[in-house]
Residue, then its C-alpha position, 0 to 999 in steps of 0.5 A: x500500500x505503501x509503494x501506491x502513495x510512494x510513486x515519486x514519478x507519477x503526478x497526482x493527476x495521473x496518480x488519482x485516476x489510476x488508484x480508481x483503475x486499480x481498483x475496478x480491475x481487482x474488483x472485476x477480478x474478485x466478481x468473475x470468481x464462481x464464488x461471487x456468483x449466486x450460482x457458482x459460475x464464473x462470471x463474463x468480464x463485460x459484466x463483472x467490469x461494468x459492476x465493478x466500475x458502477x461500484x467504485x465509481x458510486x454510480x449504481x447502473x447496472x446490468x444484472x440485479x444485484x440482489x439475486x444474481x450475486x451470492x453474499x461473497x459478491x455483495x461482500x465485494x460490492x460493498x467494499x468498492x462501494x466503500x472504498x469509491x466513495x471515500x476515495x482510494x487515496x483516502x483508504x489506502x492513507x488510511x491504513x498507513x495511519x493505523x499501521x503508523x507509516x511515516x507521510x512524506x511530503x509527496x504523500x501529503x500532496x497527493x492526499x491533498x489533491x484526493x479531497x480537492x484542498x488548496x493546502x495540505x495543512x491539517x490533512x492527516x487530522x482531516x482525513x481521520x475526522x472524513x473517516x470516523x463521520x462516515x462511519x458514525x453516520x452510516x452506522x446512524x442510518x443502518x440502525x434507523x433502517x434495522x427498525x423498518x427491515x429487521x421486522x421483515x426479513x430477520x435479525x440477520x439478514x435484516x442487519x446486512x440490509x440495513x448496513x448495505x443500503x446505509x453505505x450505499x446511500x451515504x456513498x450516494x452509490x444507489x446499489x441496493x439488495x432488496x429487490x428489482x425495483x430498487x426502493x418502489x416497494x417502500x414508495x408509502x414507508x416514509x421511514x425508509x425514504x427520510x432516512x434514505x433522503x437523510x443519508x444522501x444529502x449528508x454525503x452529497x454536502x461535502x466533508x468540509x461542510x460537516x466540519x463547518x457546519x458541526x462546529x458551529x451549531x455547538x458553538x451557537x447552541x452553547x452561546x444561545x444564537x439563532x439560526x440566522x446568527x449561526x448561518x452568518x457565522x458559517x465560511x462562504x464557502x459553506x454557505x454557498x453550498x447550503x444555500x444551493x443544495x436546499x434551493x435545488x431540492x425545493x425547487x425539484x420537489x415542488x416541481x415533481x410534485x405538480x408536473x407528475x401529480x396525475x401521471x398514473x406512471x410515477x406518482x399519480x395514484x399515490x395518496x397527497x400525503x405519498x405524492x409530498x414524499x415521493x416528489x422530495x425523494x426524486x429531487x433529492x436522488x437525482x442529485x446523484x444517489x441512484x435509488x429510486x421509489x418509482x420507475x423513471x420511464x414514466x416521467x413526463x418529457x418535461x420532467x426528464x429535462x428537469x432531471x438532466x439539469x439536476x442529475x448533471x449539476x449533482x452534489x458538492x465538492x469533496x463529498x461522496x456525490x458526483x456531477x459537476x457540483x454546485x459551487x462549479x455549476x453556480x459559478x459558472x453561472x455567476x460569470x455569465x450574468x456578471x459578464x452580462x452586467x458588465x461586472x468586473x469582480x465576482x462578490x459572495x458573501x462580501x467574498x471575492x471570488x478569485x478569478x482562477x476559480x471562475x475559470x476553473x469552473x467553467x472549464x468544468x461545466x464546459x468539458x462535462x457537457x461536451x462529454x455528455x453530448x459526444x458519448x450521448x451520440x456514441x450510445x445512440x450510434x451503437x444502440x437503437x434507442x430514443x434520444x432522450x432515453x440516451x441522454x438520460x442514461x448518459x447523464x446519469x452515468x457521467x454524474x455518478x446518478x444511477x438512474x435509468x429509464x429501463x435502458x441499462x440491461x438492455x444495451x448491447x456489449x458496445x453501448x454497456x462499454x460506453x456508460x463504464x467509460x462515462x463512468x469512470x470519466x464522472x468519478x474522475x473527471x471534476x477531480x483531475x481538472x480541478x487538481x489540474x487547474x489548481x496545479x502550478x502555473x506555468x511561466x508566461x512567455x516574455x515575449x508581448x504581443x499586440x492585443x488582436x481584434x476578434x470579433x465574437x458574439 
């Protein structure tokens, strides 16, 4: 593990994307085992690749449903890749160099560094020990608010392992789960299961460092007595931003998904108000790239597909388990728009100026992500017989780590299944590697100057 961290020769954009290779070909290795399988068969590479890949790269498409067609040693192995992507693999292997009390160089440091998307590696070990006690404490919370809904109807035993699997899978914002074909369907009236489920995603979609924000000073507020405005004000920017986009985004799909589908039969028009409410919030919040689902997505209206492009493609926050181009990314680089648009100089948020590297950062991001989806989009359709917007879903769905589809993933032929691991791996990867580009060292600008060319544009 030790001579993972210690590659002097490869860079931490080369360094991140590799560790996530690695271990999506250990776990295609360990799922084509006869072992992994419910019927003690070897498993076909194609397969084993692409729930390997679903699975550290917390998306949770897949092609065969888990819940049977795997034994309990294959879901053993999901679980872990599950795990170990949404931590991320440099987070994992830091990990266990702590608890073996391995010595971190500097190097070492660096690339832990770029793994969870800091501008310094200042208190890196104490963070990375804080990101990895609060995951556990949390899915540990939410498997035991699952054991009081599954223990009483699949037993002690296999009610626990439900339990555990479908809180890491939530946290994780992977959308994998053991209970059935139908993902979450059956529990579309069992506000229990959905709230804890809501709970779960949000948490990991926000972010690590807004935890930490956020729990620190709570309890500084609760003890002084402050208001929750009070408490808000005294939160980073940063923090702040992200709570402020992430319940905007929630609201507003969860008012929009409870009118658009209120009398569509196929998603949640026979459901009682009360269902319609919930089931309406669950969808807003698990199109932020969580995957489970409490009704099928074929049946949304066209509008309400284009409502979820936008959501599934902005997805969650930075340095937190969810994927997408994240919120701040995606609201920045809106900011530049209309500040172009009003012929602003500056960027404020918060009484913070938003520097100008970050602007372009993220607008490189945004930029990139939706040439991506739009060539890969063309790729399955060129492959794959399928309707656009059926294509543009599961595309979408793939490059922002969802997990979602319109009933198209098992049915892709041995092309197109290749096309959405790629769009995987490139979600899971792709935000982080140009975000650690982009805040890399620049380079030296040329001496030379140069008379300033007239370009027309617009």
């Amino acid at each position: 593990m030790e001579a993972i961290m210690n590659i002097r020769k490869i860079s931490s954009t080369r360094l991140i994307p590799l560790s996530f290779l690695f271990a999506i070909l250990i776990g295609t290795f360990l799922l084509m085992l006869p072992i992994s399988s419910a019927t003690k068969n070897w498993t076909d590479f194609p397969t084993s690749l692409f729930t390997a890949t679903t699975s550290v790269c917390v998306t949770g498409l897949v092609v065969v449903d888990t819940f049977c067609y795997w034994s309990l040693f294959g879901k053993i192995i999901i679980l872990g890749l599950i795990q170990i992507g949404g931590l991320g693999i440099i987070t994992v292997i830091s990990m266990l160099m702590l608890l073996m009390q391995k010595k971190f160089s500097l190097s070492d440091r660096k690339v832990l560094q770029d793994s969870l998307n800091l501008n310094t590696d200042s208190g890196v070990l104490k963070l990375l020990i804080r990101i990895v006690r609060g995951t556990l404490i949390i899915e540990l919370f939410g498997a035991l608010l699952y054991m009081t809904s599954f223990i009483p109807e699949f037993g002690i035993a296999k009610g626990i392992w439900i339990s555990v699997f479908t809180s890491v899978s939530a946290f994780c914002n992977a959308g994998i789960d053991i209970i059935g074909t139908t993902s979450l369907a059956d529990y579309h009236s069992n506000p229990l299961v959905l709230f804890v489920t809501i709970i779960l995603i949000v948490l990991g979609g926000l972010g690590y460092v807004v935890w930490f924000d956020l729990s620190t000073n709570v309890r500084k507020g609760i003890k002084r007595k402050f208001n929750p405005v009070q408490i808000f004000k005294r939160l980073n920017e940063h923090t702040r931003l992200v709570l402020t986009v992430t319940v905007t985004l929630i609201l507003f799909g969860w008012i929009f998904f409870f009118i658009a589908e209120y009398h569509n039969p196929q998603t949640i028009g026979n459901m009682s108000t009360f269902n319609k409410l919930t089931n309406s919030l669950f969808e807003s919040v698990t199109l932020r790239t969580a995957g489970f689902s409490s009704f099928s997505q074929s049946g949304l209206t066209d509008l309400s597909c284009v409502i979820s492009y936008v959501l599934m493609f902005i997805g969650g926050s930075p340095v937190g388990t969810a994927g997408g181009v994240k919120t701040v990314t995606f609201f920045l680089a809106m900011m530049g728009v209309f500040s172009y648009i009003r012929s602003h100089n500056s960027n404020i948020l918060f009484h913070r100026r938003v520097s100008d590297d970050s602007m372009r950062k993220a607008s490189v991001i945004v930029y990139v992500s939706s040439f991506a989806v739009i060539i890969l989009t063309l790729a399955l359709i060129m492959v794959n017989p399928v309707r656009l917007e059926d294509a543009l879903f599961e595309v979408i769905s793939a490059s922002a780590t969802v997990g979602l589809t319109r009933d198209l993933t098992m049915g892709l032929n041995l092309a197109g299944r290749m096309i959405i691991v790629f769009a995987m791996f490139l979600g899971r990867i792709g935000p982080i590697s140009l975000a650690v580009f982009f805040a890399g060292k620049t380079r030296r600008e040329s001496q030379n100057k140069y008379l300033e060319g007239k370009f027309l544009v617009g």
